[in-house]
C-alpha positions, 0 to 999 in steps of 0.5 A: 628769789625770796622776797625781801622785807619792804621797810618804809621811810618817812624823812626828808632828803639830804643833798649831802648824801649822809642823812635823811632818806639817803641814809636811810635807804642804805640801811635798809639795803645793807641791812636786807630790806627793801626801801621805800620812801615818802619825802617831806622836805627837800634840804640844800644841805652839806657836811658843814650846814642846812643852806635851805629847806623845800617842803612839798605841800601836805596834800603831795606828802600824804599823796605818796603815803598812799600810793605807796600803801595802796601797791606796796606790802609795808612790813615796818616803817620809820620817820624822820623829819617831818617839818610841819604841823601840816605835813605831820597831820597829813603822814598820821592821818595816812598811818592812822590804820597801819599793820606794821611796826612803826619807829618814829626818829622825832628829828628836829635838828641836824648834827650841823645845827640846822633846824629840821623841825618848825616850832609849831610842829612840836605839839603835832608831833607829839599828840599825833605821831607819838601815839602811833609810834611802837618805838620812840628814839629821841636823843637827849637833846630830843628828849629834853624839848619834847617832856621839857626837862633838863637830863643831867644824870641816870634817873633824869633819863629815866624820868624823861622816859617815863613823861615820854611813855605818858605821851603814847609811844609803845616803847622809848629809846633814849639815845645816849650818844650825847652823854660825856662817857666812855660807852654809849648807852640806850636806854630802852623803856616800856610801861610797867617794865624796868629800863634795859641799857643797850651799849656800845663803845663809844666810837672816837670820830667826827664822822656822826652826820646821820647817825639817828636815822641810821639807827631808827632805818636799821631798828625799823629794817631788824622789825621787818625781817622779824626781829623782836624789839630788843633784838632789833635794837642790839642789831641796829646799834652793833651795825651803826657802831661798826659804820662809825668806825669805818666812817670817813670825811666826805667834806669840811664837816663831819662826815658820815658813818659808812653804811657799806661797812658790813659789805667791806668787812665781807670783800676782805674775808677772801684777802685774809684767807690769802694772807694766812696762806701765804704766811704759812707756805712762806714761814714754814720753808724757813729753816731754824723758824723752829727755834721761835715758837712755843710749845706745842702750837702756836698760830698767825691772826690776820684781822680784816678791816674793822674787826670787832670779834673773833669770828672776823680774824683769820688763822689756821684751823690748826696752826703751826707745829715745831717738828723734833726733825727741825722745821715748822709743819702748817696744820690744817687750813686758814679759817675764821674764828679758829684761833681764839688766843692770839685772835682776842690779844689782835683784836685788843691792839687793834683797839689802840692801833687799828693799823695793826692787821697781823699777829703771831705768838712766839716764845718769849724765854730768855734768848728771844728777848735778848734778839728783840733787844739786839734789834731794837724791837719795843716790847711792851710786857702785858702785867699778868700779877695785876690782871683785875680778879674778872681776868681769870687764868682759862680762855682769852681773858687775859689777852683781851685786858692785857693787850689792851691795857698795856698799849693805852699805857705806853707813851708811844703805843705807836713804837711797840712792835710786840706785846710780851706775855710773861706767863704763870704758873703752868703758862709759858712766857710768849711774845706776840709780835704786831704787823701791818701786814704779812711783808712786815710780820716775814721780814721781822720773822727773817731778821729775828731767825737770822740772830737768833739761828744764823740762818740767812735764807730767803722767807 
């Protein structure tokens, strides 16, 4: 077997599970490393508190240092929470001779408010870890203790980065997780170079125990396999916002983002290959289905879990076709990313109803409206003549902006059952009808065919 790349974590353990060495080590493996660890403090700690901290003495941390670098090829390492000025003393003395790529997380208090790092431990970290870091990433609160300043804006942050180079660090990433915005934003600093902005869509969940040592393990885990810098980072903050997304409540607390999401994400590709196939074998025995679909082809979206792209919707590789002879012909066979249109408007919904698992693009003319009615169908109509100018007429533009747009403006987004595109010039007006699975989508279908044809049989 090849081998993997073997990322070293420098942190303390977090009884919980969510942070710290636990944390990290998820990471690392998810992310295709091999973890290994030195431990700095023992917490007694859960989602909702710090109850107590053991730190084994510096002569044991730096004990572990060493007999790890002694056996073990250390492709990158990290740090975490260090604790004291004995224990930071003892781990730089130890990485004073280092070959790898070093990220040093500056951790000094826990997402429930606990204090991770002693007050006399400031001045260390910063006259002797930070020299030997080639990538800093404090948050703002983080970056506020250590240059001594107040970060109210852009140009603070830029600012603080620069007092923070002066410090020693090769490189600066200032977390932005903190700032009251709709994005988060990174800001990523080198001496002598503009600062480059890293986003993410802010994620709207509670569930951030350990985020920053998930980031720093992920950035460190990206170095090893030989990433460059920015590409380690954009790697890390991609994984990180996907395990926000999937997160969940392990307690009272906040919980933890959910290091396994990439592998859930993964299991269910296989699932939604079925879904898509049964769809097509179901729907295409319908008689008078025909009657629903636009011109040309038309297709069915089945997202798996925690979709983010196209690349993670299932369709078919060439859709449905209405046949002049009656009846529907499925061409081709399910496959991802093949089916950009009604994929990109899924995904959109998705963001208001992540729910929302299926998608199929129907006609949306004057007689299938008048069914939908009939039904008590909610349709919400995408606003083409108000796309803004960067919506362009070509590609999946107006589906990403429209689908998204017009369910954040309905009253009850969680009532709408399709989203209706009215067309333009050239571009003929289509429904999309929302399922959460295939049982929903075929049962709709059925009831529609039914008033629309007159048909009655069995989908």
């Amino acid at each position: 077997m090849e081998r993997l790349p073997c990322v070293l974590t420098i942190a303390g353990s977090d009884s919980g599970g969510g942070a710290g060495i636990q944390a990290d080590l998820k990471a690392i493996t998810v992310l295709g490393g091999f973890g290994a660890s030195v431990i700095t403090a023992l917490t007694a700690q859960n989602t909702a508190a710090v109850t107590g901290i053991h730190a084994p003495s510096a002569k044991f941390v730096a004990l572990q240092l060493k007999t790890v670098l002694d056996d073990i090829r250390v492709d990158a390492a990290k740090t975490g929470m260090l604790f004291s000025a004995p224990i930071i003393e003892a781990v730089a003395a130890g990485l004073a001779n280092k070959n790898f790529p070093l990220v040093v997380d500056p951790v000094c208090v826990a997402t429930s408010g606990g204090k991770l790092l002693q007050d006399d431990a400031v001045e260390a970290m910063v006259e002797r870890m930070f020299p030997l870091a080639d990538l800093l990433t404090p948050n703002m609160p983080e970056a506020e203790l250590f240059t001594g300043m107040k970060i109210k804006d852009r140009e603070d942050v830029f600012l603080a980065g620069k007092l923070l180079l002066k410090m020693g660090p090769k490189a600066v990433l200032i977390k932005g997780g903190h700032a009251d915005s709709l994005a988060v934003t990174d800001w990523f600093m080198r001496p002598g170079a503009e600062p480059i902005p890293f986003m993410q869509q802010r994620v709207d969940t509670d569930c951030t125990h350990g985020t920053g040592c998930t980031l720093s393990a992920s950035i460190a885990t990206g170095l090893a396999r030989g990433l460059d810098m920015e590409a380690a980072i954009l790697r890390a903050q991609e994984y990180l916002n996907l395990a926000l997304r999937a997160g969940y409540r392990l307690g009272e607390g906040g919980g933890p983002p959910n290091h396994l999401a990439p592998w859930i994400k993964e299991r269910a590709k296989e699932g939604a290959l079925a879904v898509v196939d049964e769809i097509g074998r179901r729907l295409a025995i319908v008689p008078g289905v025909e009657a629903l679909l636009p011109r040309g082809r038309t297709n069915v979206a089945v997202a798996v879990p925690f979709a983010d792209s196209i690349r993670d919707v299932a369709g078919f590789s060439g859709g449905f076709i209405a046949l002049a002879r009656g009846g529907v012909e499925v061409v081709g066979y399910p496959e991802f990313g093949t089916n950009e249109r009604s994929a990109a408007l899924l995904l959109s919904a998705r963001r208001v109803r992540p729910e929302v698992q299926c998608a199929m693009m129907l006609r949306g003319g004057a007689a299938v409206r008048q069914v939908f009615a009939k039904l008590d169908i909610e349709v919400t109509w995408m606003d083409w003549e108000g796309r803004p100018e960067y919506v362009g007429d070509e590609g999946c533009g107006f589906e990403e902006w429209g689908g998204l747009e017009a369910l954040k403006s309905h009253p009850a987004p969680g009532n709408v059952r399709a989203l209706g595109d009215p067309g333009g010039m050239g571009r003929e007006p289509v429904i999309h009808l929302l399922a959460e699975n295939a049982d929903e989508l075929l049962a709709v279908l059925r009831r529609i065919v039914d008033q629309l044809v007159g048909n009655a049989d069995e989908v």
